[in-house]
N, C-alpha and C positions, 0 to 999 in steps of 0.2 A: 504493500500500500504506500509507504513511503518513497521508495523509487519510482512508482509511479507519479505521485507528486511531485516529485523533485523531476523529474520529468518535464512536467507539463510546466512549472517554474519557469524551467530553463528556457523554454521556449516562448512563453507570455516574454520573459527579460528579455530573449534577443531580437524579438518583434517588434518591443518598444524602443530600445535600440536604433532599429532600422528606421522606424517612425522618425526617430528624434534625429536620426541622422539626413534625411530624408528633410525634414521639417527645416534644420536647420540652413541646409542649401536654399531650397526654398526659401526662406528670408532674406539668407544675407543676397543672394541676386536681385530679389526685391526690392534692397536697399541701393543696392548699382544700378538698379530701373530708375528709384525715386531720385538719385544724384542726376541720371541722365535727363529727366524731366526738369528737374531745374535747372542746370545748365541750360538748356535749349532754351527754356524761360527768359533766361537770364544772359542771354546774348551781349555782347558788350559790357561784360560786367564795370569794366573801370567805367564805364560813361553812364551806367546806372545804380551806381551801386547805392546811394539814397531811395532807390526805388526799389533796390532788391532787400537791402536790409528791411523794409516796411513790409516788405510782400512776405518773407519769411515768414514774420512776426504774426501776422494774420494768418498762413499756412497751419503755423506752429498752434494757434488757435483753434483753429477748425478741426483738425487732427486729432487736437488734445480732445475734444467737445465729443468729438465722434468716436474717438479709436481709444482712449484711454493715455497713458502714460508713454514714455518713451518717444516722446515727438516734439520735443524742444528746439528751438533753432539751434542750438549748439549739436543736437543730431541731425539736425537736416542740412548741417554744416557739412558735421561729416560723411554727410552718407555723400555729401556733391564731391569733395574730396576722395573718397572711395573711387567713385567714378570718374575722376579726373585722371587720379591714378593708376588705375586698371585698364582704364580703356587704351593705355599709350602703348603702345609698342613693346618699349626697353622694361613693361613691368616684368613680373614671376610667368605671367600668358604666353611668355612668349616660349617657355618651358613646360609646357602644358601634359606634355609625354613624360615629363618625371613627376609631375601630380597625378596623372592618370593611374601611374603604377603605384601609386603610394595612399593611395582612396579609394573604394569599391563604393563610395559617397555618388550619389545621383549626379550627369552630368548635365550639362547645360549647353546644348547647340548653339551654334552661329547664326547670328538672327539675320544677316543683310552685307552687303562687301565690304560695307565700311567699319563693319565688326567680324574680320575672318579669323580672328583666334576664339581657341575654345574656349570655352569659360569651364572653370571648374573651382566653385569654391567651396573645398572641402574642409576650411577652418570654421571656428564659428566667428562670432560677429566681433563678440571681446578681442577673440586672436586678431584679427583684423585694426581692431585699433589701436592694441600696440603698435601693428605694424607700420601704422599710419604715420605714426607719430618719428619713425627711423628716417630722417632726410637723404641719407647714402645710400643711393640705389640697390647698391652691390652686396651692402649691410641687410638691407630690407631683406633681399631676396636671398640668400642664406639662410635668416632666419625663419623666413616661411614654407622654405625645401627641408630643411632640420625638423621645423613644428612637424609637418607632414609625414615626413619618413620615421621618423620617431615619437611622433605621436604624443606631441609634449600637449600636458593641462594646459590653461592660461599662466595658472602660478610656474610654471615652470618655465613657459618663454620669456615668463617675466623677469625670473630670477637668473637664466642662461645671458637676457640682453641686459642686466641691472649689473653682472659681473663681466662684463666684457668677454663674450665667450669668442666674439668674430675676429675681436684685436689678437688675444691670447693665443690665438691658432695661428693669425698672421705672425706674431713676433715669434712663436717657434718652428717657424716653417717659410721656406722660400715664398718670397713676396710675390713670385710669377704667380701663385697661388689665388691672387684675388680674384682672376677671371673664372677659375675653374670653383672658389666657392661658391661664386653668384651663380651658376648653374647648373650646379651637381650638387652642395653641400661639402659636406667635409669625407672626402675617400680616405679609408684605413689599407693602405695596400703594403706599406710596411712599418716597422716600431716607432719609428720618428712622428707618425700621421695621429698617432694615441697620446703625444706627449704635449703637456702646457704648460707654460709657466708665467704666474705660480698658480697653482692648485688653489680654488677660493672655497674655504672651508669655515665660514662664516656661521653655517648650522650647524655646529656640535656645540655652541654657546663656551668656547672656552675663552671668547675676548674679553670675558666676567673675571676670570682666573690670574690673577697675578701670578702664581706659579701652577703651571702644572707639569707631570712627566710623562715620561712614554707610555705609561701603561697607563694614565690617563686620558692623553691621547686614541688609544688605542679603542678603550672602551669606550668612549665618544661615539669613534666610528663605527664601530660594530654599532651601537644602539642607532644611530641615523644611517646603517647600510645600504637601505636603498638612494638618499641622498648622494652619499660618497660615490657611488654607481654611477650616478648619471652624472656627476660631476667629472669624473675618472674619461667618462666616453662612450661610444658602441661597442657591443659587440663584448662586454665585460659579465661573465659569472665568478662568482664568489666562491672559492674553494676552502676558506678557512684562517682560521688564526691561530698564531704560536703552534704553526704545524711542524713537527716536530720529525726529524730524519738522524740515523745515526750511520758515522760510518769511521771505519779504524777505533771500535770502540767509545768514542765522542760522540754526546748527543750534541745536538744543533735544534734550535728555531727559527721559522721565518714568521715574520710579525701579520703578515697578510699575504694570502696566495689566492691568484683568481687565473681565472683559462677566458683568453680572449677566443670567442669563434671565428671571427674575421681573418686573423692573424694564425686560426691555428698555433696557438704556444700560449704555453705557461706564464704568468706576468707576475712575480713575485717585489711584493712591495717591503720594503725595511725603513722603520720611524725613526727620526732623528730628533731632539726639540734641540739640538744645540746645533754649533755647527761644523760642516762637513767636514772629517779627516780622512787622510790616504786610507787608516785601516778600515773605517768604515768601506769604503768603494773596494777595499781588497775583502774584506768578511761578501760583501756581496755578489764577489766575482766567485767566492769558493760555492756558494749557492748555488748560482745561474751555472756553473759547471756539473754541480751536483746532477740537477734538474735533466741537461741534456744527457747526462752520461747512464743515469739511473733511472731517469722519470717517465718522458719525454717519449714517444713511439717515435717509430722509422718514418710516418708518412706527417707528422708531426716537424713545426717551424723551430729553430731556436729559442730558446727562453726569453724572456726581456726581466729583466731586473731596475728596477726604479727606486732611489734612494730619498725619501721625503725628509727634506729638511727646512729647518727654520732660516739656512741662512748656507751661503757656500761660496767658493772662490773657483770661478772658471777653470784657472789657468793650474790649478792643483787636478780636478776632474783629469783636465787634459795632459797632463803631465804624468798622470797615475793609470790611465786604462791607453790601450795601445794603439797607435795611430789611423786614423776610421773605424774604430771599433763602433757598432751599433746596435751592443744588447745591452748593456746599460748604462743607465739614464739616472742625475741627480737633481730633485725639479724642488724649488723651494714652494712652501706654503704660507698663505696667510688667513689668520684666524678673523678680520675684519673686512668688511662687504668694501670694496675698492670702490676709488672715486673713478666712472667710465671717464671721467673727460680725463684722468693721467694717463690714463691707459691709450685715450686717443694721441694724447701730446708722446707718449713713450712710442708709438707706433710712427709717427710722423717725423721724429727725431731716428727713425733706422730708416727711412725711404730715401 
């Protein structure tokens, strides 16, 4: 009897689901209807625009009167913005085949020639006006290939573009990069493509803590797991903590071990709160060694080893692991939600 109800559960949930997914396109191109009616309105805006601020405001009225809430000039702002936006060429539209694959969300035909991209919007309307509010074309569209393919809440794209996720990727990775993330997102094809710096670890609440240690740290993470996940990247599961291997009679632990799928290998993480020494990077080369020689299958990638620290010095990194080496990685962290405008000036300062 029970199975049979949980049965039938499942399937009320994944109907409404589909409903609400469904429902939800339906709106927001609604909204890209209602910008395009104003516009058109609104022709000549700079030489009417005392007429169009009036006409709003009565819109905004009649709407309210008839349709309820949600119809303030400040969204019939945005919805003509929406539309301004989308309808141009150089927006996310014009990548429509990597939305397509990334939504099984209701699509929306070509309505006339002078609208020949497909419309597909399979974010909801919140997501959208975060997205609105992104002035960098290239920035935008990153972040709405990422929402999509990974399927972030609002609170998430919010908290990805509040930490600088688009800068963070550029400043660890070749800067030819900006055209390939505006229109793929971020591809993981080898260890470097998973790495950022710094790690924004602002949810474990330890910027309360004047002192804390590793195993403070640690248990942080572990208790906000799935946070530290999606901050970490794609393609990451969780294999465990102070996993423990012995070998020549000496036990050993590793502070964190996760198995990238994309990558194919092992990705063993080691905490630091202080900062980085040669033996630290030598303890974790005897790991990443371990892994491959012991762990690691035949059709299986090399390890990646990542040393998380509070604080480190290039030129010892590079001085201590052997010339192009790229299995590991020493990435600093910070326990405080970063200012995006340093992050843009730190990025503009390496172009």
């Amino acid at each position: 009897m029970k199975k049979l109800s949980a049965k039938i559960i499942l399937l009320i949930e994944e109907a409404r689901q589909r409903v609400a997914s469904v429902a939800n396109t339906a709106m927001v191109y609604t909204y890209f209807e209602i910008g395009k009616v104003i516009i058109e309105e609104l022709q000549d805006g700079e030489k009417r625009a005392a007429y169009g601020k009036n006409l709003l405001k009565e819109v905004s009225k009649d709407l309210t009167l008839k349709l309820g809430a949600g119809f303030s000039v400040q969204n019939l702002e945005r919805m003509r913005s929406f539309y301004l936006l989308y309808s141009n060429s150089s927006s996310i539209m014009r990548n429509s085949k990597i939305i397509q694959k990334s939504s099984s969300a209701m699509r929306i035909s070509k309505k006339s020639k002078s609208e020949n991209n497909i419309r597909s919007f399979s974010l909801s309307w919140t997501h959208y006006l975060i997205l609105l509010r992104i002035e960098n074309n290239d920035e935008r569209n990153f972040y709405e290939i990422e929402s999509l393919q990974n399927k972030w809440t609002v609170k998430q794209l919010e908290r990805q573009f509040n930490t600088g996720l688009y800068e963070r990727i550029l400043l660890s990775n070749d800067k030819k990069k900006v055209k390939e993330l505006s229109e793929k997102g971020q591809l993981i094809t080898k260890p470097q493509d998973i790495i950022k710096e710094p790690l924004v670890l602002e949810f474990l609440g330890l910027r309360d803590k004047a002192i804390y240690s590793e195993t403070d740290l640690e248990t942080a993470i572990i208790n906000e797991i799935e946070q530290f996940m999606l901050e970490l990247g794609k393609g990451f599961f969780f294999g465990g903590r102070q996993v423990r291997f012995t070998f020549d009679e000496d036990h050993f632990r590793i502070d964190l071990v996760f198995y990238n799928r994309i990558l194919q290998c092992f990705v063993l993480i080691d905490l630091k709160i202080g900062k980085l020494t040669h033996q630290d990077i030598g303890q974790m080369q005897m790991y990443v060694n371990y892994y491959d020689r012991y762990e690691k299958k035949e059709y299986e990638n090399a390890t990646i080893g990542i040393i998380l620290c509070k604080d480190k010095n290039h030129a010892l990194v590079e001085i201590t692991l052997p010339e192009n080496y790229k299995q590991i990685f020493a990435t600093k962290y910070q326990t405080v939600l970063p200012s995006k405008q340093a992050f843009k000036k730190l990025l503009q300062s390496h172009e």
